[in-house]
N, C-alpha and C positions, 0 to 999 in steps of 0.2 A: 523399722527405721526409727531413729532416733529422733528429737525433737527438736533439733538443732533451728537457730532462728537464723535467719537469712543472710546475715551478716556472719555468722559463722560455715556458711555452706562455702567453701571456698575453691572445691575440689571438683575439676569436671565429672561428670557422669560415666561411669562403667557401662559396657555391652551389655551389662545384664540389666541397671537401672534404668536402659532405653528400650530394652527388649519389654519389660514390665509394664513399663508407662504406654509402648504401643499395643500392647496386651488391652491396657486397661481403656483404648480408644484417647490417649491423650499424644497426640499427633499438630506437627504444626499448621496452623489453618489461615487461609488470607481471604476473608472473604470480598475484598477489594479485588483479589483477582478471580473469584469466579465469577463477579457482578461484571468486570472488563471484558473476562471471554465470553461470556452470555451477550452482551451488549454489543460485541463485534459481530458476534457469529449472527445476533439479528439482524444489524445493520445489512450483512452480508447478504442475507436470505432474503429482507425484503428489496435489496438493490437488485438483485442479480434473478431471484423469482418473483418480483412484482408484478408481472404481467400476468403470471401463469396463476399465481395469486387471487390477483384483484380480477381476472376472470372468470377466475370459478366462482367466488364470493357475488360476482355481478349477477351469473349464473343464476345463483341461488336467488340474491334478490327476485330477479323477473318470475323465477318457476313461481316463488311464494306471491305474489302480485298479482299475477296471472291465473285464478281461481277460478274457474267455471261455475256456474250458477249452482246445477246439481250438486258440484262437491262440498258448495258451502253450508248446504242444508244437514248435512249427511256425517252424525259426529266419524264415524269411521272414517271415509275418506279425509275428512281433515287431520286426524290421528296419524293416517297413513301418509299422507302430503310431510306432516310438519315431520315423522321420521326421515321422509326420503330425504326434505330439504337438508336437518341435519347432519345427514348420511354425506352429500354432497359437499359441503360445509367441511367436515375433517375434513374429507380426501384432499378438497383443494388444502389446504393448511400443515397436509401430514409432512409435507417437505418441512415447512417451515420450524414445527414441531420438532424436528427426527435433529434438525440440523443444530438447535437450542438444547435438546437435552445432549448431544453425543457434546458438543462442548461443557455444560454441567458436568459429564461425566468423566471427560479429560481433563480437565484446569486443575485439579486435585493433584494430579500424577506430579506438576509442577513444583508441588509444597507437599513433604509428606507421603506422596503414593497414596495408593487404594487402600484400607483398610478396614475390615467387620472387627468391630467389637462388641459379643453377648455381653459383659459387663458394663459399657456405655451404655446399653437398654435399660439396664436395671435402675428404680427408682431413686434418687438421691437427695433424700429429704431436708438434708442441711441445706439446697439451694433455697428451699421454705424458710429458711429460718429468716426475721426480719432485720436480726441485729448483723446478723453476717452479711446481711445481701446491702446494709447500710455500710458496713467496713467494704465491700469491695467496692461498693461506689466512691468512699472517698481514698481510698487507695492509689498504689501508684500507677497500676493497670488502668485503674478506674479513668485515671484524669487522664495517661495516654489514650486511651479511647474517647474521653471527650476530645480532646484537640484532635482526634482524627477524624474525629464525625465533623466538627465545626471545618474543620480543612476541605473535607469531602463537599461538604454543604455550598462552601465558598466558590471550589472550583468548580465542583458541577453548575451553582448558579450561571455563574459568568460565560460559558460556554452555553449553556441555553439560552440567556438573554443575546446574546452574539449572534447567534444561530438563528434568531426569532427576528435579528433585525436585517440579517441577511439575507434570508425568505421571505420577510413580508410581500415584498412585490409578486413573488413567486404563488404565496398565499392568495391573491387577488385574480390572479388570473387561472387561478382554475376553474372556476365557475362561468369562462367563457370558452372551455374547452369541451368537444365531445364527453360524454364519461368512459366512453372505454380512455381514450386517449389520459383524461381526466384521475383517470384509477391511476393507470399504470404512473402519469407525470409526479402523485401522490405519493404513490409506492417508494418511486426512486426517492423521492426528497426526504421522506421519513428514515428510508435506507439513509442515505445523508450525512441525517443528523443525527440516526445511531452508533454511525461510524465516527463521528467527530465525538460524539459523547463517549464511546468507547474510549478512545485515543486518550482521552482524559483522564478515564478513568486508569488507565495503563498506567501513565506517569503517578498516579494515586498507587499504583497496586506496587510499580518501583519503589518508590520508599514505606510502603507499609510492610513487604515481604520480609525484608530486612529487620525490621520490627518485631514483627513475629516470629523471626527464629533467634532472636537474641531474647524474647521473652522465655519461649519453649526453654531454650539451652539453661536462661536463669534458674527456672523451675524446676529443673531436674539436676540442680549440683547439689553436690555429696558435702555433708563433713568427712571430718577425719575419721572419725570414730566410725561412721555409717559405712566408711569401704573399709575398715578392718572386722566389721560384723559381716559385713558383704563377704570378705574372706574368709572366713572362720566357718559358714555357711555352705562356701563353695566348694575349700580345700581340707574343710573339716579340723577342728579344735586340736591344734597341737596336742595338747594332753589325752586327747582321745587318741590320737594318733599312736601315738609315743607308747602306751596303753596295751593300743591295740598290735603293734610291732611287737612287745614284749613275750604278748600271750603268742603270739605266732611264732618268737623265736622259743618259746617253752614249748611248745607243741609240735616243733619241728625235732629240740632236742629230745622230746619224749619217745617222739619215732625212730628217731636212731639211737637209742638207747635198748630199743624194742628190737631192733636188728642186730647188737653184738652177741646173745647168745647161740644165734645163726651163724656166726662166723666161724672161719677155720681156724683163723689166729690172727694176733692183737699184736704187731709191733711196734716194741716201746721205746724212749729215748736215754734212759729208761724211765722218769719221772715229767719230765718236760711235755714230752710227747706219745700218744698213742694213736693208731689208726689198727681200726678193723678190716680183715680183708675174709671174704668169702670166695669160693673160686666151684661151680659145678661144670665138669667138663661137658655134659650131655645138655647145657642150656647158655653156657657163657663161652666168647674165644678167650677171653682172659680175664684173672682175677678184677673184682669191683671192690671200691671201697665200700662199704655200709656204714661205718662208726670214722669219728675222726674228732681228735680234739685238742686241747693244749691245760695244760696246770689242773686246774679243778675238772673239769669236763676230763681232763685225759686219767685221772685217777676214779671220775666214775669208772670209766670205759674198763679200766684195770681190774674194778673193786665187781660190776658184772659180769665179767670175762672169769673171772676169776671163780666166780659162786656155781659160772656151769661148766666148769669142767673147759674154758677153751685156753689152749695154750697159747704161754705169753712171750714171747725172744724181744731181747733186747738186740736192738740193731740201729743204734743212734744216727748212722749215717740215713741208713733206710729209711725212718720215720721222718726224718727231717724232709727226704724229698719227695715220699707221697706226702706228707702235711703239706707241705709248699704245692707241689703239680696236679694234686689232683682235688676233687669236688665229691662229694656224697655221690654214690651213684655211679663215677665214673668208672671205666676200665683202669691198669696200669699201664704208663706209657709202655709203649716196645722196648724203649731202652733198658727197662726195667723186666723183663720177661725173664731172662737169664737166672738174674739176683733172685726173683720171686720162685723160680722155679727151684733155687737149690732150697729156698727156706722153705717153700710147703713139702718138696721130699723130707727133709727133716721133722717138718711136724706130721708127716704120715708115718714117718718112721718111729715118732716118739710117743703115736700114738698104740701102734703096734706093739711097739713093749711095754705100755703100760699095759695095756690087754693081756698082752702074756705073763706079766710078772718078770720078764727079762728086764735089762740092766737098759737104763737111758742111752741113745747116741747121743754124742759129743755135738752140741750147735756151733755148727758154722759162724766163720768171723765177716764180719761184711766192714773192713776196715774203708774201702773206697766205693762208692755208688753213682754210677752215670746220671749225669744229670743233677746232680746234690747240690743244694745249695751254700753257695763260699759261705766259711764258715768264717765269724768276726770276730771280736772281741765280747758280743753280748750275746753270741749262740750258743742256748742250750748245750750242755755235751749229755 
């Protein structure tokens, strides 16, 4: 990436520059809203399990209080006491526990989604460094994070003090209350006043999410220059490209040029155009082009054709419309079977008397061809 300063990043983020950045664990994160859903989900837990709670925990009190003379002398049994008590301790609590992390573990999916990143593990020593961790402080990240701690501060205050003056009476009369009753009336009011503090913290976590993805989205914009390196990387360097197309249209001609001495005969325009045509009746239904070309390429075609012995007919209409209809490779059209058929008898014939030392047959005139393409004012004759 280039080193573009911030005011030049003007350019939103590529799929790939987001794909990177979640690679590398850098994801938007609010932690105002996972301190919110922690804070509800306990409220929830101790309103709604308070009893079952402050139960077990009462429990546990009395077991541990309740010590029999022998046990106390006796380091083992006390070892084993103070296991169980703890043993009893979770279990009452595992609700409460189970129901506080499974919200830790979902408030994320809200901002960001689930994400492991092995490269976030790894050590990153420039957060050591004192002079950088002084620039972030007075930065502009830095100072929206102080007003959101002093805001957070503010409002959380005032809802606690609210809340502390709206229980106090409540606070006074527990102490004239059985303690089971006692537990449970505790439970719910702490429930209470996690839930109000939640709530709080909610409207806290509404305007700081919004925060947070406008920070994220800052941090990840592109210059100009960064997305056409971006490009260049993806869709590979023009030059290279262009390079690379060259050598594979020379390697393509190299092969069909490797193919006209295999051929039967070379239909010429007679300059303009040539195409090779091979025809084995025991492995093809109809002749295939192998060779085909125009100006230079078609005077190789002529100048190989020529050095092994393959015969060459001029057939201008012909040439014109396999050059045009057909592909390396391909068959001749059907409409062409006819035509093609009187010129390979001819070049079998003409092979034949050169073999013999007899006199050349006369080639056939192919003055009209099915198929041919009109012909203009800038077509080859």
């Amino acid at each position: 990436m280039s080193d573009g300063n911030d005011a030049e990043k003007t350019e939103s983020p590529t799929q790939k520059r987001l794909d990177e950045a979640r690679k590398k664990g850098q994801v938007p994160r609010s932690r105002d809203l996972t301190a919110a859903a922690v804070t509800l989900a306990g409220g929830l837990g101790l309103y709604g399990l308070g009893q079952f709670v402050g139960n077990g925990l009462l429990d546990v009190m009395r077991a541990g209080l309740t010590i029999a003379p022998v046990d106390a002398v006796v380091p083992d049994r006390m070892v084993f006491a103070l296991g169980a008590g703890a043993s009893r301790a979770f279990l009452a609590l595992i609700p409460l526990f189970g129901l506080l992390f499974a919200a830790a573990a979902i408030a994320p999916l809200a901002l960001g989604g689930w994400n492991f990143s092995v490269e976030a593990l790894q050590p990153n020593f420039d957060r050591l460094n004192p002079i950088k961790g002084i620039g972030r402080m007075f930065s502009a990240k830095g100072l929206i994070e102080l007003v959101k701690s002093f805001a957070r501060f503010g409002i959380v205050a005032l809802v606690a003090v609210a809340l502390l003056r709206h229980q106090f009476r409540e606070f006074g009369d527990l102490g004239a209350q059985p303690i089971e009753v006692g537990i449970v009336h505790a439970m719910h009011m702490v429930g209470s006043a996690f839930l109000t503090l939640g709530s709080a913290l909610v409207a806290i976590a509404a305007i700081d999410v919004p925060v947070v993805l406008w920070q994220h989205y800052k941090s990840l914009k592109m210059t100009r220059e960064e997305i056409r390196e971006e490009s260049k990387e993806s869709d590979g360097n023009p030059e290279i490209k262009g390079r690379i197309r060259r050598m594979q249209h020379q390697l393509s001609r190299r092969r069909m040029m490797e193919q006209v001495p295999t051929a039967d005969v070379v239909v010429t325009n007679p300059t303009h155009y040539a195409v090779a045509l091979k025809y084995d009746e025991s492995r093809m239904r109809a002749p295939v082009v192998v060779a085909k070309g125009a100006d230079l390429i078609a005077a190789r075609i002529r100048e190989i054709a020529a050095q092994h012995g393959v015969p060459l007919v001029e057939a201008p209409p012909l040439a014109r419309s396999l050059h045009a209809g057909c592909e390396l490779g391909d068959e001749i059209p059907a409409q062409l079977y006819a035509v093609v058929a009187q010129l390979l008898t001819y070049v079998y014939q003409l092979k034949a008397a050169r073999r013999l030392g007899a006199s050349e047959p006369t080639p056939p005139r192919f003055d009209a061809v099915p198929g041919q393409p009109p012909a203009g004012p800038n077509t080859p004759s």
